[in-house]
C-alpha positions, -999 to 999 in steps of 0.1 A, spaced: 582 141 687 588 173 671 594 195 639 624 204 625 635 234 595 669 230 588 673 260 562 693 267 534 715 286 555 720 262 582 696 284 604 672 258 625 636 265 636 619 243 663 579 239 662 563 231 691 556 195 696 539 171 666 540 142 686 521 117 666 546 121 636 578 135 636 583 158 606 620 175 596 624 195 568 663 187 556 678 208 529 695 187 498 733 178 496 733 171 472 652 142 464 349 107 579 355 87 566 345 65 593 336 72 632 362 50 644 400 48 634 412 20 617 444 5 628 478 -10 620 506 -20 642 525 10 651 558 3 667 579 31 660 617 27 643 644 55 637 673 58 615 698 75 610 699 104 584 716 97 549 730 126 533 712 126 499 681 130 522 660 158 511 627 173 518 595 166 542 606 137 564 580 120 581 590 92 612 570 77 640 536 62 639 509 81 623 475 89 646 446 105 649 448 143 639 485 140 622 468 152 592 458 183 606 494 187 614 511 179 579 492 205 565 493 227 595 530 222 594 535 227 553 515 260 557 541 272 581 570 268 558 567 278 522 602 261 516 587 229 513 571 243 481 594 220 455 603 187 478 588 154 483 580 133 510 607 111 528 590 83 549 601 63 573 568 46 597 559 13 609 524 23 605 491 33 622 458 47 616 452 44 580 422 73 578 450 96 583 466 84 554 445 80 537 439 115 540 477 127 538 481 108 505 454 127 489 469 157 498 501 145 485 487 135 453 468 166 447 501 187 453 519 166 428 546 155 458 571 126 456 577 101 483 607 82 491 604 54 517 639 53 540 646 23 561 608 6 571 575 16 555 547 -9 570 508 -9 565 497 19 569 527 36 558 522 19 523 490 46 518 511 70 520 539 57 496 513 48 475 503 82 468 537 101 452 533 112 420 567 93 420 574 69 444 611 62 451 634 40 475 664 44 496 692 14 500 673 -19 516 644 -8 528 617 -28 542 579 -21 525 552 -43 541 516 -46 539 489 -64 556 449 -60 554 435 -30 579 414 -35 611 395 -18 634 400 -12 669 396 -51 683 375 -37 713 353 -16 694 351 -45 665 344 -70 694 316 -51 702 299 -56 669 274 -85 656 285 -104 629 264 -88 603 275 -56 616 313 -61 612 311 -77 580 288 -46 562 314 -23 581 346 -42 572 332 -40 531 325 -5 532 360 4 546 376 -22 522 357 -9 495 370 26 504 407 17 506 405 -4 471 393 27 455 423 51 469 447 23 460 434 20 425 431 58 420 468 58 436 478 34 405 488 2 430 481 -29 409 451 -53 416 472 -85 425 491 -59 449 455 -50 467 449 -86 466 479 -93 483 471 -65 510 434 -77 521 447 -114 520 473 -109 544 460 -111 582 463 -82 604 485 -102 628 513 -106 601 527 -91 575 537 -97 538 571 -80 528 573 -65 487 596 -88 469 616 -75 434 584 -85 412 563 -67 429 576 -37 420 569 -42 385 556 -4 375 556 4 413 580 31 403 567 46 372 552 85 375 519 90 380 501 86 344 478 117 350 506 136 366 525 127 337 501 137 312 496 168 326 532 181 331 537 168 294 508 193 279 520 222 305 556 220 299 580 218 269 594 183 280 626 164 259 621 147 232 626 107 235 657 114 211 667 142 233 665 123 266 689 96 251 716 126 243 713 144 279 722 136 311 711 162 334 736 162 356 766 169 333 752 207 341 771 205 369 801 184 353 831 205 344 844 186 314 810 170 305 803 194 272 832 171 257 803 145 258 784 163 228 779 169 191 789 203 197 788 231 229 755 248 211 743 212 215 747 208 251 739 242 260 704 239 241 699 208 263 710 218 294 687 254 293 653 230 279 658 207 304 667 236 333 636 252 317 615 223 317 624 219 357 615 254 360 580 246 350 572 215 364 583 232 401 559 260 392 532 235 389 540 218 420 543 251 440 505 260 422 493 226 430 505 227 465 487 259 472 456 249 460 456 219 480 463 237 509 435 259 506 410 228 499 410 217 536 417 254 548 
């Protein structure tokens, strides 16, 4: 597969082949650990774009060294600076991302899943500082295994002290990443050989921000009040006739420039946060 920069200007730039992952950078229309990897099923699936598609859009299976990659490939292009993560992966190995979501986190990124997200595409969700979801998708998750001829090779004792420690390791990301307990539950109890799909109630907080992220934009940057939040709607900015909406045009204009200001900041932090990720693994 390959990368992708389609600019703000419609100009394109073609990077030479990631082909683990495919990544594409779409502008907005107007959103080890251990020696051996550890595996889910990988089948690839494409869609089609959708127009409100924005951002870093990852496809195709993740593998062994797609980490090096993503960041390889986000150094490249400083445009990626404000957007999320758009998903779209039936899986694979899990250390990777493992490792991509901590990146993600620790640049205070987004992720949207598009179409399927399956596995070990869930670690990846997980980790958005907001995670979101385009029309019907399809999030599945199942327990993660090892490499069945390199598990086979094991003794009993040997597999099961080496199957805790990685389970122990991908509870703790999960629980840092804010995913419930009955969620995880769900996860290791589900076999490797099938899969359990997310139903409506298991979304239940699934989609709120990131407590610490929010916390931390909230004492960096002058946010709305609750009262103010009810009044605004950020997008009448762009509405022609929307100031009608108001107590008065003062009103809306010292809503619309707090909010555009608050924006302002929290993009600052991200473009900050992203940098100093970066040049954690540099």
């Amino acid at each position: 597969m390959k990368f992708e920069v389609i600019g703000n200007i419609g100009n394109r730039v073609t990077f030479s082949a990631f082909n683990k992952i495919k990544t594409t950078l779409l502008t907005r229309p107007k959103c080890l650990f251990l020696l051996f990897a550890i595996l889910f099923s990988i089948n690839s699936h494409a869609l089609e774009r959708e127009d409100n598609i924005f951002g870093l859009v990852l496809t195709g299976p993740i593998e062994k060294g797609d980490f090096k990659r993503f960041i390889n490939f986000v150094k490249s292009d400083k445009s990626v600076d404000q957007r999320g993560i758009v998903i779209t992966s039936n899986g694979g190995d899990v250390l990777e991302a493992i490792k991509i979501g901590i990146f993600i986190r620790k640049a205070g990124m987004a992720v949207t899943v598009r179409g399927k997200c399956l596995s070990a595409c869930f670690f990846i969700w997980a980790a958005g500082v907001n995670r979101y979801m385009h029309t019907n998708p399809v999030i599945g998750i199942h327990r993660p295994y090892y490499d069945p001829e390199y598990f086979a090779g094991l003794s009993l004792i040997d597999a099961d002290k080496l199957y805790a420690s990685m389970q122990a390791s991908a509870r703790r990301y999960l629980i840092r990443m804010g995913i419930s307990n009955e969620l995880i539950e769900k996860m290791f109890t589900t076999p490797s050989d099938s899969m359990y799909r997310l139903k409506a109630s298991d979304f239940d907080g699934i989609f709120k921000t990131s407590a610490a992220f929010d916390e931390w934009v909230k004492s960096k940057c002058n946010i709305l009040t609750t009262a103010e939040e009810n009044d605004f709607d950020p997008n009448d900015r762009w509405e022609k006739d929307a100031v009608k909406k108001y107590s008065s045009p003062a009103h809306f204009n010292y809503l619309s420039k707090k909010y555009t200001e608050y924006e302002k900041c929290v993009e600052k932090l991200v473009v900050e946060s992203r940098a100093k990720a970066v040049g954690e693994v540099e």
